[in-house]
N, CA, C, O and CB atoms as a CASP TS submission, in Angstrom:
PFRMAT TS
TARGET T0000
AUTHOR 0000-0000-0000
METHOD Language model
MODEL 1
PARENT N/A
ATOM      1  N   UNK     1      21.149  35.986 -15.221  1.00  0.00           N
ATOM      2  CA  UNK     1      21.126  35.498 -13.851  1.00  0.00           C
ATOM      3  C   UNK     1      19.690  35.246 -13.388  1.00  0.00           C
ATOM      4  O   UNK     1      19.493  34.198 -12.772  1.00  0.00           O
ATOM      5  CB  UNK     1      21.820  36.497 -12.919  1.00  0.00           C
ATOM      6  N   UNK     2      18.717  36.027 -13.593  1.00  0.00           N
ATOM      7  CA  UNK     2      17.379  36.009 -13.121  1.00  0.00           C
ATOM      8  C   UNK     2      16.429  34.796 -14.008  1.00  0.00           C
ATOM      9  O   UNK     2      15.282  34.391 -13.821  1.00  0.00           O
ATOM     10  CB  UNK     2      16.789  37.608 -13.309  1.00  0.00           C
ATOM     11  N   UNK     3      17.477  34.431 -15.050  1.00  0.00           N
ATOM     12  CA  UNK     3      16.556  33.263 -15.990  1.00  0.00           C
ATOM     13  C   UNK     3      17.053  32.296 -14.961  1.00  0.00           C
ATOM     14  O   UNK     3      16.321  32.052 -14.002  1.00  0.00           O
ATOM     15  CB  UNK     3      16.995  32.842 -17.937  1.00  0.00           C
ATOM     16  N   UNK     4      17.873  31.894 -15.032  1.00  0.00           N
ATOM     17  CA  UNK     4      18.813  30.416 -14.386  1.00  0.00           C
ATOM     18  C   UNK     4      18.087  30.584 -12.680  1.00  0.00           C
ATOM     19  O   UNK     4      18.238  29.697 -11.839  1.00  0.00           O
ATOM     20  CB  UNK     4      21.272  30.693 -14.407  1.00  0.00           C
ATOM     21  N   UNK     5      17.430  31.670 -12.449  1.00  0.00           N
ATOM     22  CA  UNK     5      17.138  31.613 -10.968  1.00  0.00           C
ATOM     23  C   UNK     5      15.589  30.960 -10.777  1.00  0.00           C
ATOM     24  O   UNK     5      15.103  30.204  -9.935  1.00  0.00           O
ATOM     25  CB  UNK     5      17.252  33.236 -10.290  1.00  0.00           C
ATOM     26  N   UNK     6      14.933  31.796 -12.275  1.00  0.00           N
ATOM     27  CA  UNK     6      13.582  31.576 -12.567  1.00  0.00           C
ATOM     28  C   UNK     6      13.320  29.767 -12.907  1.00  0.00           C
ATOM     29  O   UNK     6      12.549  28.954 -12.397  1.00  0.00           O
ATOM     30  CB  UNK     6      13.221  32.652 -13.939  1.00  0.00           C
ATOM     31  N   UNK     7      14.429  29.635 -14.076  1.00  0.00           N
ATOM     32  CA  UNK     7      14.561  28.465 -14.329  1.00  0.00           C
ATOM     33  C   UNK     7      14.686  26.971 -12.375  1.00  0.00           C
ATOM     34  O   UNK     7      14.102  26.003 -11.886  1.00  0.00           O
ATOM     35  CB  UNK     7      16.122  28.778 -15.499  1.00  0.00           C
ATOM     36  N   UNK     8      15.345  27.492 -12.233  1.00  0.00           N
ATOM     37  CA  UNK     8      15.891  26.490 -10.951  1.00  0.00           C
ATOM     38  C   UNK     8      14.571  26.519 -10.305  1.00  0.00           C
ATOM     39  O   UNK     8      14.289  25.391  -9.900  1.00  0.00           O
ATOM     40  CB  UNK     8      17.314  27.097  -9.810  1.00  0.00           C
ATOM     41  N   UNK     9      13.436  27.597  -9.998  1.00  0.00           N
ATOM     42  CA  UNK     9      12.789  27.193  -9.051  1.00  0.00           C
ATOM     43  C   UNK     9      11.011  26.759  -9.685  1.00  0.00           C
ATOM     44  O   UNK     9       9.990  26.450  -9.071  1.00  0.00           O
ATOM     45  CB  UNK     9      12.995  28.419  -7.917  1.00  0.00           C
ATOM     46  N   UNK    10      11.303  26.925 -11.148  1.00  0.00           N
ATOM     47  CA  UNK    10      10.493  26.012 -12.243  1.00  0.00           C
ATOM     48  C   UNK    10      10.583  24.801 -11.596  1.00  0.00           C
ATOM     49  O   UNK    10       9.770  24.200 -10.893  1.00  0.00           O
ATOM     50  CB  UNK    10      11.102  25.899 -13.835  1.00  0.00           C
ATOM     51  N   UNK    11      11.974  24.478 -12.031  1.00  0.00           N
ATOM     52  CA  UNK    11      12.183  22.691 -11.391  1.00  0.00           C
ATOM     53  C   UNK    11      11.873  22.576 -10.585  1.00  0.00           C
ATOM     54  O   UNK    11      11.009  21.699 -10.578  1.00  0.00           O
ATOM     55  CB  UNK    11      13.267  21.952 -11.127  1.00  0.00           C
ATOM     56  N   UNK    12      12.200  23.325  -8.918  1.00  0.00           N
ATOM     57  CA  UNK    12      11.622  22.915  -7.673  1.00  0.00           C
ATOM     58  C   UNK    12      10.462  22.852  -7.767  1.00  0.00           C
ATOM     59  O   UNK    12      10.125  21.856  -7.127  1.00  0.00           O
ATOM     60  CB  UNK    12      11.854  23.590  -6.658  1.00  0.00           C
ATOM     61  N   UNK    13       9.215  23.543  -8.386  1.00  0.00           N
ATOM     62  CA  UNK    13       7.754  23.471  -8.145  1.00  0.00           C
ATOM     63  C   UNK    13       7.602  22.234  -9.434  1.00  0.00           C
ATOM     64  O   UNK    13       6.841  21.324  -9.103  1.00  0.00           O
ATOM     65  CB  UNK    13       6.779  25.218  -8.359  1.00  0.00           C
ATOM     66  N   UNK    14       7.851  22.175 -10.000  1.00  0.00           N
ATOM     67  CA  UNK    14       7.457  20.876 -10.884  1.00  0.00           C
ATOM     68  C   UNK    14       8.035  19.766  -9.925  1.00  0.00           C
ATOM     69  O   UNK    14       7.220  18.856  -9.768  1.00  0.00           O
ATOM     70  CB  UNK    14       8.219  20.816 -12.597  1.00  0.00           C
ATOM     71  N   UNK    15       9.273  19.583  -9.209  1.00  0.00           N
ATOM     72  CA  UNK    15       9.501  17.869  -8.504  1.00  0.00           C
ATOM     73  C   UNK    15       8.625  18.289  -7.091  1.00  0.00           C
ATOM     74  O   UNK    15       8.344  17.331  -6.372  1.00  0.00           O
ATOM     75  CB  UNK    15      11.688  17.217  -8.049  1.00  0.00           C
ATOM     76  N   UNK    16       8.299  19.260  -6.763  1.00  0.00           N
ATOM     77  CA  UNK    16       7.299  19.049  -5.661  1.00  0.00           C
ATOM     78  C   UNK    16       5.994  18.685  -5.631  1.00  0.00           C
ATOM     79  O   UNK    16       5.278  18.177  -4.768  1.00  0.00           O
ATOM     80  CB  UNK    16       7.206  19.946  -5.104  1.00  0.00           C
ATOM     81  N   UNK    17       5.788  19.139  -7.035  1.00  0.00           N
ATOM     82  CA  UNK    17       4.276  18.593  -7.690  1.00  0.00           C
ATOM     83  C   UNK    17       4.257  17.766  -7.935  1.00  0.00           C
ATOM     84  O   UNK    17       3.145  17.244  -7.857  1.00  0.00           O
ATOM     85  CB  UNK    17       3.665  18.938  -8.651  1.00  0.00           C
ATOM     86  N   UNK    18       5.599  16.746  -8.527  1.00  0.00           N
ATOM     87  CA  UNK    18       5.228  15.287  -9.024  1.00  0.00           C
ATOM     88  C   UNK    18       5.570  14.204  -7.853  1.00  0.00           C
ATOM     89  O   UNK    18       5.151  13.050  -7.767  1.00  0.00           O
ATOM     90  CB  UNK    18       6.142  14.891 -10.464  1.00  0.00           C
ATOM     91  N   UNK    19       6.617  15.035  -6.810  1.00  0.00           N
ATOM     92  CA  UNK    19       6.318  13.674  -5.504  1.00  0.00           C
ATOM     93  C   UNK    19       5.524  14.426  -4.913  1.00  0.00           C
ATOM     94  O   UNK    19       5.745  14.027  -3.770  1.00  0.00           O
ATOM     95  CB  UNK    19       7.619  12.996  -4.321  1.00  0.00           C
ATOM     96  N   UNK    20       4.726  15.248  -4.789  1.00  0.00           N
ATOM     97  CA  UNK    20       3.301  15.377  -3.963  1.00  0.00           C
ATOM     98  C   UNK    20       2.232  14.480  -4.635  1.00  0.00           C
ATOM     99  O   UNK    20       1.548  13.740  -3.928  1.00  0.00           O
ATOM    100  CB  UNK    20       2.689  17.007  -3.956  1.00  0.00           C
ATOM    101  N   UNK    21       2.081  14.519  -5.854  1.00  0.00           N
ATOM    102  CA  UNK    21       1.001  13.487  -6.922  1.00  0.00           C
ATOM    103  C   UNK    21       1.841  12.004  -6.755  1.00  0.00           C
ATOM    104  O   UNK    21       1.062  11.058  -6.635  1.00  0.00           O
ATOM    105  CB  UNK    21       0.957  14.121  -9.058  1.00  0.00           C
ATOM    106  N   UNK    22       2.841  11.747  -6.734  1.00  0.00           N
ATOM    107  CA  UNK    22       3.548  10.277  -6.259  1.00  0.00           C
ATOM    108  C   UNK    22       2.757  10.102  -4.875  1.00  0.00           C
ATOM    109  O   UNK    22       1.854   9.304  -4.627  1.00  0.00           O
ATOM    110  CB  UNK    22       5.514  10.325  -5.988  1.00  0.00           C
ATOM    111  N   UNK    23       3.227  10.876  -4.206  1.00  0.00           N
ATOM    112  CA  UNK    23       2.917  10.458  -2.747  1.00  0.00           C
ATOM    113  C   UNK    23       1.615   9.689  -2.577  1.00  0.00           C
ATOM    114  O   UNK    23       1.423   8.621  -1.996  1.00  0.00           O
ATOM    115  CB  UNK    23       2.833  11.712  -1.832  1.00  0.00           C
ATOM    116  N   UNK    24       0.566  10.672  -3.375  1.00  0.00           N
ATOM    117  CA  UNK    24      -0.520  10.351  -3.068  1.00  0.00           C
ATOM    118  C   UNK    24      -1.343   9.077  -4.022  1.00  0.00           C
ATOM    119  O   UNK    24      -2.263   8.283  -3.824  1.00  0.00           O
ATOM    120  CB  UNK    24      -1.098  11.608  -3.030  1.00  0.00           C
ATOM    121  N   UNK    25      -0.654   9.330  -4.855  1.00  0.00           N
ATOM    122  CA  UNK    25      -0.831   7.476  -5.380  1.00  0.00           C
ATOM    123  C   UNK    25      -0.836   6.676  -4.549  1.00  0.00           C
ATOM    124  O   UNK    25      -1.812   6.204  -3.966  1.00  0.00           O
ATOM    125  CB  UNK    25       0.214   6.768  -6.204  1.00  0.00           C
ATOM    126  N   UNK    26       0.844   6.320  -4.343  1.00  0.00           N
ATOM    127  CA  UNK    26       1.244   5.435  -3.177  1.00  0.00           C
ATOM    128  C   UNK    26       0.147   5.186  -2.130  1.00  0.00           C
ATOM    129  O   UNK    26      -0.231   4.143  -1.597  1.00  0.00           O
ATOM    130  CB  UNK    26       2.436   6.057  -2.458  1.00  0.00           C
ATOM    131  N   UNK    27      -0.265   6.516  -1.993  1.00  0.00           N
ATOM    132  CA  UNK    27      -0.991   6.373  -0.740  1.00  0.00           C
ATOM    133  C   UNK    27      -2.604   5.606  -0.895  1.00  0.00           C
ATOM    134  O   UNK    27      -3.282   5.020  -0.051  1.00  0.00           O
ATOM    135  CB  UNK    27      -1.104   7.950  -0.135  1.00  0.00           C
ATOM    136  N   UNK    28      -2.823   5.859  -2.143  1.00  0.00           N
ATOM    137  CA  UNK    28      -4.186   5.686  -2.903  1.00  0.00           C
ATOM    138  C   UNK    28      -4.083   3.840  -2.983  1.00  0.00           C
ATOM    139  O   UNK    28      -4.931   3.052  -2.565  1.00  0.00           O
ATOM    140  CB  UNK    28      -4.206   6.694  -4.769  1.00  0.00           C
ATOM    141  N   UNK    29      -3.284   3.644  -3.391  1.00  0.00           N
ATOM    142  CA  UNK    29      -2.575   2.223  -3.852  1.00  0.00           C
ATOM    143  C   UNK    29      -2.492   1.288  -2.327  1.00  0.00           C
ATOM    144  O   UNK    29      -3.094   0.294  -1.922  1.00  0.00           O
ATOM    145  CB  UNK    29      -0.704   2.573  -4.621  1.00  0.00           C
ATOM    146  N   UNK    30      -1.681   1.961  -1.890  1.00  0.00           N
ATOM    147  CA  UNK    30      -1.930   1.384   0.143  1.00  0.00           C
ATOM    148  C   UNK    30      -3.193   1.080   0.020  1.00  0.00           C
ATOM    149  O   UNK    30      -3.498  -0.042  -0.387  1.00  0.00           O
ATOM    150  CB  UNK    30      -1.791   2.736   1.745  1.00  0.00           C
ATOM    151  N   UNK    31      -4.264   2.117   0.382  1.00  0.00           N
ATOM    152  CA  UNK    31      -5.552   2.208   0.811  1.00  0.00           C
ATOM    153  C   UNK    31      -6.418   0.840   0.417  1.00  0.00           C
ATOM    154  O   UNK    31      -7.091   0.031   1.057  1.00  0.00           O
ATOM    155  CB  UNK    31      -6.137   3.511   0.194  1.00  0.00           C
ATOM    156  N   UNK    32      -6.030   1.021  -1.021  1.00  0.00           N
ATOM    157  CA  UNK    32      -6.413  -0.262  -1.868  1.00  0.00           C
ATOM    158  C   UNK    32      -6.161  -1.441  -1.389  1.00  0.00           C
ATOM    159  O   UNK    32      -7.011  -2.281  -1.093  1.00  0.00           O
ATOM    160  CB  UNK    32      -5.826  -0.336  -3.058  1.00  0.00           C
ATOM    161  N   UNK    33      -5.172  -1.532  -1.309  1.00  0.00           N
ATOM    162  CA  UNK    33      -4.338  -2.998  -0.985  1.00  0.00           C
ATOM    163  C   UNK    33      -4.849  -3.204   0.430  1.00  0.00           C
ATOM    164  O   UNK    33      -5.277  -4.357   0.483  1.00  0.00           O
ATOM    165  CB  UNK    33      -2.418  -2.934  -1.029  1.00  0.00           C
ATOM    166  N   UNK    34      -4.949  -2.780   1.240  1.00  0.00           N
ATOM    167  CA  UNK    34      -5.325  -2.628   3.057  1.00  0.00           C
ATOM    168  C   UNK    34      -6.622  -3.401   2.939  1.00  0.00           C
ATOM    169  O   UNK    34      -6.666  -4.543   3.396  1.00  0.00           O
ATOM    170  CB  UNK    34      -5.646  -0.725   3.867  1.00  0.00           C
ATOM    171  N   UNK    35      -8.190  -2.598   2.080  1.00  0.00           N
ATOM    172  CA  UNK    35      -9.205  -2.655   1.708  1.00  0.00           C
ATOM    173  C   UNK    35      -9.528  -4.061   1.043  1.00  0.00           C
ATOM    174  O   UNK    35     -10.511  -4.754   1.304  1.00  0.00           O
ATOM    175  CB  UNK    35      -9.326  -1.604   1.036  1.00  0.00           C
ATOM    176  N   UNK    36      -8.641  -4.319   0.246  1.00  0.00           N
ATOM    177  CA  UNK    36      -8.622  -6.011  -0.248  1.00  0.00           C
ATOM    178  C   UNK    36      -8.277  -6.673   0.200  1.00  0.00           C
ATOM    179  O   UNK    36      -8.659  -7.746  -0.266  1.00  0.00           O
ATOM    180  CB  UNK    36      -8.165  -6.511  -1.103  1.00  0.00           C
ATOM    181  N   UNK    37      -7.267  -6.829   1.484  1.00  0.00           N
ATOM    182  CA  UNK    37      -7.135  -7.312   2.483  1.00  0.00           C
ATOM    183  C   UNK    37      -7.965  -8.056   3.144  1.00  0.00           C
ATOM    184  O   UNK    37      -8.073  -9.241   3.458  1.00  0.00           O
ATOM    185  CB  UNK    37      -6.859  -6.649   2.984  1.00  0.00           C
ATOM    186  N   UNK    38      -8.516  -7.101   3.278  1.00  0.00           N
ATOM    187  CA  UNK    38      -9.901  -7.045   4.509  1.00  0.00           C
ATOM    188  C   UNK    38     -11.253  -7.616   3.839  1.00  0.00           C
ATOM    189  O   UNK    38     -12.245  -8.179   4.301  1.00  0.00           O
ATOM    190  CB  UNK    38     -10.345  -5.194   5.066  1.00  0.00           C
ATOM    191  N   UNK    39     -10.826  -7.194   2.450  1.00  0.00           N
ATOM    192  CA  UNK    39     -12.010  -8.121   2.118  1.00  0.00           C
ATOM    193  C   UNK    39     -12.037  -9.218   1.572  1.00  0.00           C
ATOM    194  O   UNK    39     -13.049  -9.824   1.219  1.00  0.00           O
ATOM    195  CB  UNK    39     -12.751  -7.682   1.483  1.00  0.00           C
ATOM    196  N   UNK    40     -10.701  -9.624   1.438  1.00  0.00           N
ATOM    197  CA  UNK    40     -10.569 -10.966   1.589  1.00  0.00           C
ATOM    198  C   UNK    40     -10.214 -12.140   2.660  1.00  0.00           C
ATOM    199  O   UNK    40     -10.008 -13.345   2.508  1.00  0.00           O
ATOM    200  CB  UNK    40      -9.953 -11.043   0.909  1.00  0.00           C
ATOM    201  N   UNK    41     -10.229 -11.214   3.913  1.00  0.00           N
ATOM    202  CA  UNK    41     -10.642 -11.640   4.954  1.00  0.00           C
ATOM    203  C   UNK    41     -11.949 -12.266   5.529  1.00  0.00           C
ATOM    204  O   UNK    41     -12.190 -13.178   6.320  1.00  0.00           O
ATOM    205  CB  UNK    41     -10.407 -10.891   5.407  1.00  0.00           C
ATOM    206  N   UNK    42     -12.693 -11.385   4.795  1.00  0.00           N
ATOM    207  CA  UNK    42     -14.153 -11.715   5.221  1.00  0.00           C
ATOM    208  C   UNK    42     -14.626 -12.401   4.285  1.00  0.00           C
ATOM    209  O   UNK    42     -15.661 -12.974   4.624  1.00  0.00           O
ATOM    210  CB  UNK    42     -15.076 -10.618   5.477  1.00  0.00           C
ATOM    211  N   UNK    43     -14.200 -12.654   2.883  1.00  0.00           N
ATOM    212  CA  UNK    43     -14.872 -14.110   1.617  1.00  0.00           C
ATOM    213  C   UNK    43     -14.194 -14.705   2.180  1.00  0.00           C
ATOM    214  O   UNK    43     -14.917 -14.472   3.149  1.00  0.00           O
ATOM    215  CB  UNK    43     -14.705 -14.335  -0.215  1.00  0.00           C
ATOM    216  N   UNK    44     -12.820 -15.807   2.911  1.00  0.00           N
ATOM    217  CA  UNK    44     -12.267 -16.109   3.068  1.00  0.00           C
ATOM    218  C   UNK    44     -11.935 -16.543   4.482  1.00  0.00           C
ATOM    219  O   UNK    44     -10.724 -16.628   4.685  1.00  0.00           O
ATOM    220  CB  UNK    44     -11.924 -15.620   2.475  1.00  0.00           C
ATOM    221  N   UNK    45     -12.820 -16.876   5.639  1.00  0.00           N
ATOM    222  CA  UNK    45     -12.177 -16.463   7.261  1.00  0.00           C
ATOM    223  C   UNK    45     -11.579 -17.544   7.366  1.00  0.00           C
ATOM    224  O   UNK    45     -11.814 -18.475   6.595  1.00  0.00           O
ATOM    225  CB  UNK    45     -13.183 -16.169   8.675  1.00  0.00           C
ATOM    226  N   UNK    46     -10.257 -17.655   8.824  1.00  0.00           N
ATOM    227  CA  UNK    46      -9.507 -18.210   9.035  1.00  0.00           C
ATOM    228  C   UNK    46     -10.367 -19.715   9.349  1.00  0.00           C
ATOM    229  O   UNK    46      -9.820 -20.818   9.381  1.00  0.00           O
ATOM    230  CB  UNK    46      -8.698 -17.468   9.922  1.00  0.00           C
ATOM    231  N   UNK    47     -11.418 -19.530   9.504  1.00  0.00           N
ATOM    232  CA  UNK    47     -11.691 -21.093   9.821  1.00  0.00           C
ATOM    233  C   UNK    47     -11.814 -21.834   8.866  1.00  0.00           C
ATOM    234  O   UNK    47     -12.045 -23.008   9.158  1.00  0.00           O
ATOM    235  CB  UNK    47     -12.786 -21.406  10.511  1.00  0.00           C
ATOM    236  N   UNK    48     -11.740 -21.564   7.729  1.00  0.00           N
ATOM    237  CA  UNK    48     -11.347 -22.510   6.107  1.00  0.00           C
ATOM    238  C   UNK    48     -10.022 -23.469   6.258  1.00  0.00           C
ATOM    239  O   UNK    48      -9.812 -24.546   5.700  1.00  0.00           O
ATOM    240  CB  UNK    48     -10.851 -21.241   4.594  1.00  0.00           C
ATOM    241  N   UNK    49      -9.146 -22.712   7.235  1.00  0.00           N
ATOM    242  CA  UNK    49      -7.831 -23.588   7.735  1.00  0.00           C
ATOM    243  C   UNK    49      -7.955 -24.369   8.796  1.00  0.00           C
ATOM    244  O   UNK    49      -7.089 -25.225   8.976  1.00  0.00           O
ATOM    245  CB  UNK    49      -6.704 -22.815   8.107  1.00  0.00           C
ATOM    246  N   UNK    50      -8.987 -24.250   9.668  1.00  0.00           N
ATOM    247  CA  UNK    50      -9.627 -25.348  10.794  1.00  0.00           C
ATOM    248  C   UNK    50      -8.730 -26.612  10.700  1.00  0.00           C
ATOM    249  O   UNK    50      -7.884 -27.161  11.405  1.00  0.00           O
ATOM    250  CB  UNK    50     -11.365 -25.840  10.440  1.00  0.00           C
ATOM    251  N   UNK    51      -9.214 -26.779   9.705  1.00  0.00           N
ATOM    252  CA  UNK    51      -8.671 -28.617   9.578  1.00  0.00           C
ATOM    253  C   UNK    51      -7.089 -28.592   9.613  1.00  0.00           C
ATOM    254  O   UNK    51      -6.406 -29.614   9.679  1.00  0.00           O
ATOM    255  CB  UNK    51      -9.182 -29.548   7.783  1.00  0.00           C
ATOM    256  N   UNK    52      -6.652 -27.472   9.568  1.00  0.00           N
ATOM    257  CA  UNK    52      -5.032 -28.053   9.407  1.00  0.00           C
ATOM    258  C   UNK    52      -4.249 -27.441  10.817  1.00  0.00           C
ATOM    259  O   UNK    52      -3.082 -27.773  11.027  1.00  0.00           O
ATOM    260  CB  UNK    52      -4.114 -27.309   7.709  1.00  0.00           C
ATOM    261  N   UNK    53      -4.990 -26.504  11.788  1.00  0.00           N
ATOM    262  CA  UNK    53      -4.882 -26.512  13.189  1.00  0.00           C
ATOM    263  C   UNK    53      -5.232 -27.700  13.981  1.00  0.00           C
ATOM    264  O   UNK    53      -4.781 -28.114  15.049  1.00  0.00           O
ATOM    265  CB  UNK    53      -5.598 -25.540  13.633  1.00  0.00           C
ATOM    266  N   UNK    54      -6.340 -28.243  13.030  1.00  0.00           N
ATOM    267  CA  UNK    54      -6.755 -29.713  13.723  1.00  0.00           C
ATOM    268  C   UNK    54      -5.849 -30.715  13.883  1.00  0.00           C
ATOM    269  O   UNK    54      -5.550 -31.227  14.962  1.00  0.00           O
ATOM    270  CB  UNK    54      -7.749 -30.412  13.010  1.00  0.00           C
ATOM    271  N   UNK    55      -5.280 -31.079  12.499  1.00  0.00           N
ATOM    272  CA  UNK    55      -4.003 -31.741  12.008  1.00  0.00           C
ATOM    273  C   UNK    55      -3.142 -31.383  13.112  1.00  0.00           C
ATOM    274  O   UNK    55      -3.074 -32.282  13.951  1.00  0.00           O
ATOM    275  CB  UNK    55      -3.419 -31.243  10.534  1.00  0.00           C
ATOM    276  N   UNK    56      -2.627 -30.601  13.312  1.00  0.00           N
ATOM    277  CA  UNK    56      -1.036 -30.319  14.017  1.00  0.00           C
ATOM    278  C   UNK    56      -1.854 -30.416  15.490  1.00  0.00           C
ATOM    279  O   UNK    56      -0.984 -30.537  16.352  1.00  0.00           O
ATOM    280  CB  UNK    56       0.028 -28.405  13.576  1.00  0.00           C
ATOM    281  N   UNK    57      -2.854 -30.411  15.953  1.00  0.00           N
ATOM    282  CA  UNK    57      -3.199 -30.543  17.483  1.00  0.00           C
ATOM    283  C   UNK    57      -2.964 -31.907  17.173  1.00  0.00           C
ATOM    284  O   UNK    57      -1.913 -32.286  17.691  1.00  0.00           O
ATOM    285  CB  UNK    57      -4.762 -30.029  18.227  1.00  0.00           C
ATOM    286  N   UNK    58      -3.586 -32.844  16.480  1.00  0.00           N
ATOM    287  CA  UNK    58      -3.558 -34.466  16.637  1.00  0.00           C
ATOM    288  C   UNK    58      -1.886 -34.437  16.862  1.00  0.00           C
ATOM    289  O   UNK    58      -1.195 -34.569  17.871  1.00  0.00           O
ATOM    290  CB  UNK    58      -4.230 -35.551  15.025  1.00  0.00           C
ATOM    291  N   UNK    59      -1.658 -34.270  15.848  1.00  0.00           N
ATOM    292  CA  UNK    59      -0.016 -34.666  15.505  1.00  0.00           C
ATOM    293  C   UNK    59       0.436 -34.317  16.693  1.00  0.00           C
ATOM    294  O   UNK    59       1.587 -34.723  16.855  1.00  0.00           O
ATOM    295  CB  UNK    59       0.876 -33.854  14.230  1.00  0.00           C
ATOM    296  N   UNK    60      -0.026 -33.681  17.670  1.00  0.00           N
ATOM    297  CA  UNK    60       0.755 -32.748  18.960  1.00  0.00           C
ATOM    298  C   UNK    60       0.872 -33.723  20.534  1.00  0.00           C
ATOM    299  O   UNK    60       1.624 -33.842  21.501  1.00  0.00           O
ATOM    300  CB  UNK    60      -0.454 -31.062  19.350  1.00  0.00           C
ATOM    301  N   UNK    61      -0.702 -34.394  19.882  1.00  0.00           N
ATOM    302  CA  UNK    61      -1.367 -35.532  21.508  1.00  0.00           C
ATOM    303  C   UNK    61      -0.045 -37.064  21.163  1.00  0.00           C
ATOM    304  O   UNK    61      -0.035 -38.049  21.901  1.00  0.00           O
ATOM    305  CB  UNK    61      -4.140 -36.469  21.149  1.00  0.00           C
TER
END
C-alpha cells in the first residue's frame, strides 16, 4: 500500500515539474515572439504602406 502511495505521488511531482518547465517555455517562446514583433516593427514602420493608404484615399475622392 505505501509503494502504490509513494509511487502515485512520484507521478504528481514529476507532471508538476514538467508543466511547470512547459509553462515556462511557452512563456519564454511568447516573450520571443512579442520581442520580434516589435522589432520588426521598427526595421519595418507602417509608413512603407503609405502608398497604398494613398491609393484607397484617391480611390475614395
Amino acid at each position: 500500500m505505501e509503494r502504490g502511495v509513494e509511487q502515485f505521488s512520484n507521478e504528481n511531482l514529476f507532471l508538476a515539474a514538467f508543466s511547470f518547465v512547459f509553462q515556462n517555455v511557452l512563456l519564454e517562446l511568447y516573450k520571443i515572439s512579442i520581442t520580434s514583433l516589435q522589432l520588426h516593427a521598427k526595421l519595418f514602420p507602417p509608413s512603407l504602406s503609405g502608398d497604398v493608404q494613398i491609393w484607397h484615399g484617391k480611390a475614395g475622392v
